[in-house]
TIDO-832292 format. One record per residue (C-alpha): x, y, z. Coordinates in Angstrom, 1 decimal, decimal comma. Layout:
BEGIN
+--------+--------+--------+
!     c1 !     c2 !     c3 !
+--------+--------+--------+
!      X !      Y !      Z !
...
+--------+--------+--------+
END
This chain:
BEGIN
+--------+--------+--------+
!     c1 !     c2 !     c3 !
+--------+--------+--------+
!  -60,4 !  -22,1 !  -42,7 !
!  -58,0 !  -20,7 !  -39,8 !
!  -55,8 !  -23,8 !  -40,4 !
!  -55,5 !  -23,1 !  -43,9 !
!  -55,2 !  -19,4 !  -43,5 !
!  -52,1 !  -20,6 !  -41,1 !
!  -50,6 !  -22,7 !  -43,5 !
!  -50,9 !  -20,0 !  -46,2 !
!  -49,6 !  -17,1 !  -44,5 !
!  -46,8 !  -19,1 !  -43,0 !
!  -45,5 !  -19,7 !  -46,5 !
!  -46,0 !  -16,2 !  -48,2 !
!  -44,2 !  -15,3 !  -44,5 !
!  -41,2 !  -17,2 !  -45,3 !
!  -41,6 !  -15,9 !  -48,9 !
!  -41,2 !  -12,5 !  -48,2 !
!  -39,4 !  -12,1 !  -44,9 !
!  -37,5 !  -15,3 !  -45,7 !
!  -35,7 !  -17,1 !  -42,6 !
!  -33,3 !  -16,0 !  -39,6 !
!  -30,6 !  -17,8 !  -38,2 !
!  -29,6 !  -15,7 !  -35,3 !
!  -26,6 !  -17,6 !  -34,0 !
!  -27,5 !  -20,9 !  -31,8 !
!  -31,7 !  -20,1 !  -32,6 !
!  -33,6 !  -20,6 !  -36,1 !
!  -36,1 !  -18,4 !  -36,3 !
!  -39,2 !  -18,3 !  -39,2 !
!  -40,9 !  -15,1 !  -40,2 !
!  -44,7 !  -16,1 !  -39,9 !
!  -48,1 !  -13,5 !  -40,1 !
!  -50,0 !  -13,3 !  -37,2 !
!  -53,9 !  -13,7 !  -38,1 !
!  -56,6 !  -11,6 !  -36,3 !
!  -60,2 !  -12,4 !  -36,7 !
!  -61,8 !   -8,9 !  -36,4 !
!  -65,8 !   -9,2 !  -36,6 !
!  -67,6 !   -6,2 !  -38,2 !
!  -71,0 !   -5,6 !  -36,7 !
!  -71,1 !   -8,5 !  -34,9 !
!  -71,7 !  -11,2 !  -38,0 !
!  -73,5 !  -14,1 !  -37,4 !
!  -71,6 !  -15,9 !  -40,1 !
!  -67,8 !  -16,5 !  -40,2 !
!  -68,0 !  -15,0 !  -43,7 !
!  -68,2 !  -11,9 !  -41,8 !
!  -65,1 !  -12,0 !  -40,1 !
!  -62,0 !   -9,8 !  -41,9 !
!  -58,8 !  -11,5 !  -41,6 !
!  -55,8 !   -9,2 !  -40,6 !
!  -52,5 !  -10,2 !  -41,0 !
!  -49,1 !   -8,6 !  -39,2 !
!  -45,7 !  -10,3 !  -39,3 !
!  -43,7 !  -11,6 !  -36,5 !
!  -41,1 !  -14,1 !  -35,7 !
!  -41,2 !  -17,7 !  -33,8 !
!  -37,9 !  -18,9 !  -32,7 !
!  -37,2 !  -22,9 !  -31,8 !
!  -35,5 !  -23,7 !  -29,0 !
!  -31,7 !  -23,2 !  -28,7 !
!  -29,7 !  -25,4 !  -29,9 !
!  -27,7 !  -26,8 !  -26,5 !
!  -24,2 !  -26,4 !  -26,4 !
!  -22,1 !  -28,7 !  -24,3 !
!  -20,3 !  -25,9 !  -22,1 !
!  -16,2 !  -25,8 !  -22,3 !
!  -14,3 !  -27,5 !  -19,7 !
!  -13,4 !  -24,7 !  -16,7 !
!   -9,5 !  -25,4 !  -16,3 !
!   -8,2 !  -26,0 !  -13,1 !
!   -6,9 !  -23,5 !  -11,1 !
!   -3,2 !  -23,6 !  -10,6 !
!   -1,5 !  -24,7 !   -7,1 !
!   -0,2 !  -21,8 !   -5,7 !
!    3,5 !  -21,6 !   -4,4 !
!    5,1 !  -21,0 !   -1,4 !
!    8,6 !  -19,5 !   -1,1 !
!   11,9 !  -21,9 !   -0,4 !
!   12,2 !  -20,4 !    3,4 !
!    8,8 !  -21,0 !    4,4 !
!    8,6 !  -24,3 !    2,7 !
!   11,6 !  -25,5 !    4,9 !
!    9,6 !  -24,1 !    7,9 !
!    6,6 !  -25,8 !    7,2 !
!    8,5 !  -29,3 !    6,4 !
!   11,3 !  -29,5 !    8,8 !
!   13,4 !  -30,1 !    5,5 !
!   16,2 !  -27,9 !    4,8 !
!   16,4 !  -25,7 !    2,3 !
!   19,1 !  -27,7 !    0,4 !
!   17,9 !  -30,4 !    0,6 !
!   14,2 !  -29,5 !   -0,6 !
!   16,2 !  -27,8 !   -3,7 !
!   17,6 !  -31,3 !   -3,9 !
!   14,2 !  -32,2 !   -4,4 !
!   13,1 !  -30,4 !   -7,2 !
!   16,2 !  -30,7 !   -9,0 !
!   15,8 !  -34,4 !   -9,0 !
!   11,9 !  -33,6 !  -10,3 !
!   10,5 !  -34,9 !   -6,6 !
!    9,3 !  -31,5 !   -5,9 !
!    7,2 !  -29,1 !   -8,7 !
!    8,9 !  -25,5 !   -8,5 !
!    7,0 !  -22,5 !   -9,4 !
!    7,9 !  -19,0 !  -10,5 !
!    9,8 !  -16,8 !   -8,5 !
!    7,6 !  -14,6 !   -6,4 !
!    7,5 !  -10,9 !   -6,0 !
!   11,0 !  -11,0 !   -3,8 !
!   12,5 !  -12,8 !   -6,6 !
!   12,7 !  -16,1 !   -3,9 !
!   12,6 !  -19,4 !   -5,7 !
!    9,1 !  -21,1 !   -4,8 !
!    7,7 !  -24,5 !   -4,5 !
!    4,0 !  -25,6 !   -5,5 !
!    2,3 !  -26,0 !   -2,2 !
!    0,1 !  -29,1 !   -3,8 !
!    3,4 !  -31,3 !   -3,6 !
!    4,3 !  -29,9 !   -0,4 !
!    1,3 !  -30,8 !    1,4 !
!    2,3 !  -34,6 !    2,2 !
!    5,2 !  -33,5 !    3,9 !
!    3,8 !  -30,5 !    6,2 !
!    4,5 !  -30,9 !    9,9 !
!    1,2 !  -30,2 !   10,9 !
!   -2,3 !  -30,9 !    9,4 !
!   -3,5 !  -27,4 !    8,8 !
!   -7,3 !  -26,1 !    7,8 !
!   -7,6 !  -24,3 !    4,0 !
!   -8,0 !  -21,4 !    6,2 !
!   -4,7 !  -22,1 !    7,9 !
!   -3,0 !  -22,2 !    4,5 !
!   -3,9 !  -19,2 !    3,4 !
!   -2,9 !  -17,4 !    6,6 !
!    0,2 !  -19,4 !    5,4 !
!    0,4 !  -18,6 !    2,1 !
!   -0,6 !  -14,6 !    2,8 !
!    2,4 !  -14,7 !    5,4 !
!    4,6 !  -16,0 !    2,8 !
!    3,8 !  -13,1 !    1,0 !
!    4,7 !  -10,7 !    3,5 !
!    1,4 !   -9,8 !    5,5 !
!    2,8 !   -8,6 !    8,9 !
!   -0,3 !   -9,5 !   11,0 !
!   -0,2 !  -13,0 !    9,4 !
!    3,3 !  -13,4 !    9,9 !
!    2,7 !  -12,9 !   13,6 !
!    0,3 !  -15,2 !   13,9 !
!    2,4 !  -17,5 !   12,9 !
!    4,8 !  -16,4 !   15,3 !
!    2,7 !  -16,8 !   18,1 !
!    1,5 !  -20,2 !   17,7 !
!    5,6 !  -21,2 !   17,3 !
!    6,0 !  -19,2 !   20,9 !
!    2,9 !  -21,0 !   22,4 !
!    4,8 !  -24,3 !   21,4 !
!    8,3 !  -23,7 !   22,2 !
!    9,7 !  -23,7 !   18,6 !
!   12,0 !  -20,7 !   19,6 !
!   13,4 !  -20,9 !   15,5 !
!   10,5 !  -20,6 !   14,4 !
!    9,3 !  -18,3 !   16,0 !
!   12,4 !  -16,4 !   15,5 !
!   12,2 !  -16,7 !   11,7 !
!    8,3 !  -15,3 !   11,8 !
!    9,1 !  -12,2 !   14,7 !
!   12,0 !  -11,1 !   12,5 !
!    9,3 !  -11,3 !    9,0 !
!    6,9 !   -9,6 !   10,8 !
!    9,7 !   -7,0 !   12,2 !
!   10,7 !   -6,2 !    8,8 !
!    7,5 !   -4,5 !    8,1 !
!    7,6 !   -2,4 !   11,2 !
!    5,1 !   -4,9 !   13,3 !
!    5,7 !   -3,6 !   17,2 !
!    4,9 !   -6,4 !   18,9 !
!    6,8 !   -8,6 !   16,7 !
!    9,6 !   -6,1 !   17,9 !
!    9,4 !   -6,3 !   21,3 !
!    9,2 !  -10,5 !   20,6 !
!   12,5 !  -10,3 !   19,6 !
!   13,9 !   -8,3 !   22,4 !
!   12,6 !  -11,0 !   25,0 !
!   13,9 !  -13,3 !   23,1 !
!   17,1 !  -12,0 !   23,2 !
!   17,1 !  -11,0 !   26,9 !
!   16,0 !  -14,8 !   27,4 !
!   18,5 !  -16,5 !   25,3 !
!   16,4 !  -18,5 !   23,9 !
!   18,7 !  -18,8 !   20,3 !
!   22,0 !  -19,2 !   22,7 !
!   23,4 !  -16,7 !   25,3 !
!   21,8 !  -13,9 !   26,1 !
!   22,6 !  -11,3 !   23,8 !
!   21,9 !   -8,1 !   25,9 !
!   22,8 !   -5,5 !   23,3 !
!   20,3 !   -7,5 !   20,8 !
!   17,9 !   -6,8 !   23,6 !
!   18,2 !   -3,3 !   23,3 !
!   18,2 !   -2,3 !   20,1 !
!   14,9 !   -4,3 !   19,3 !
!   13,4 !   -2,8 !   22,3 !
!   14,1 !    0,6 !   20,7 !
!   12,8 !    0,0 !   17,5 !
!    9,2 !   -1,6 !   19,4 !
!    9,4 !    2,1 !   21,5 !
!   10,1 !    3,8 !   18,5 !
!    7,5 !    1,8 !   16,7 !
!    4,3 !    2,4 !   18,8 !
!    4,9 !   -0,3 !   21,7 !
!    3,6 !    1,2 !   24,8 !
!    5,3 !   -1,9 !   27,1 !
!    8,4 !   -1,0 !   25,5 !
!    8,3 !    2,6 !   25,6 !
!    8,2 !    2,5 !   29,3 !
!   10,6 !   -0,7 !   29,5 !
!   12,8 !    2,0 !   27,8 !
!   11,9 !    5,0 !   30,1 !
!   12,5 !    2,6 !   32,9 !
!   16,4 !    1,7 !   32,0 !
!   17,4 !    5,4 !   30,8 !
!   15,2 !    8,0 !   31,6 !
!   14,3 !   10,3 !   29,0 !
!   15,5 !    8,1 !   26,3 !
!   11,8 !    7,9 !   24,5 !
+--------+--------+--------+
END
């Protein structure tokens, strides 16, 4: 009887409510059957049948998910490229002129870039993801980046290099980078000594903040910071 009752009030359900097609799910209207015994019957003659409507839904239909798209290689500017190869910068233009080398849009500086996914084979140096994007964030003018940079080029005696970084660094008001430059100078280590050089960069670390420069600069004219 329950079966039947089932079967019958399924098919006035989809009479009356008819049927739902929500998007990827098919959904039925059905009635919902309640056996509710008055006085406790001792036959099932006795029981009342209560309907109420309500919906079963199938399974969604699976959808095969859309292909994520790759994310694109990110570029690095001209300058730092030719650091990072040992290739000048002429010659790397060369390059992507003659379709060896991808080139990229220009960056916020308006430099002309290169995608760092067809620079990678030519890299001096094997260097960590986390090492490229120390790279890449110096490149895009992140002082304390661009000093770390500069540091491992001191620690290695690539005095160019290390020049190149110092002055990045120095351009955004970096102290020590600063006062990197006025050793340098002092030192000759781009050619002669280059006193005057000196100076002025070790003013601009005292100005800056550098505490060894402030009193390098007390120490050759009093009262001058």
């Amino acid at each position: 009887m329950v079966k039947d009752g089932v079967s019958v009030c399924r098919m006035h359900a989809n009479a009356r409510y008819g049927s739902f097609h929500p998007q990827s799910s098919q959904c039925s209207a059905y009635y919902r059957i309640f056996l509710i015994p008055f006085l406790w019957p001792r036959r099932l003659s006795h029981f009342k049948m209560v309907t109420t409507p309500f919906l079963v839904c199938q399974s969604p239909v699976p959808i095969s998910p859309s292909p994520v798209p790759a994310a694109p290689s990110p570029a690095i500017s001209l300058q730092t490229a030719a650091w990072v190869t040992g290739i000048s910068k002429r010659t790397l233009w060369r390059r992507v002129g003659a379709g060896q080398l991808a080139r990229g849009p220009n960056d916020a500086h308006g430099r002309a870039t290169v995608l760092l996914d067809d620079l990678l084979p030519h890299a001096r140096w094997r260097l960590s993801r986390g090492e490229w994007a120390r790279l890449l964030a110096a490149d895009q003018g992140d002082a304390p980046a661009q000093m770390e940079w500069a540091e491992l080029a001191l620690e290695q005696g690539e005095w160019v290099s290390a020049h190149y970084w110092l002055e990045q660094a120095a351009r955004h008001q970096h102290a020590e980078a600063m006062h990197w430059l006025a050793t340098l100078a002092f030192e000759g280590r781009l050619g002669p000594a280059d006193a005057t050089a000196g100076l002025l960069w070790l003013a601009k670390a005292a100005k800056a903040g550098h505490a060894i420069a402030q009193a390098q600069m007390a120490g050759l004219r009093p009262g001058a910071v």
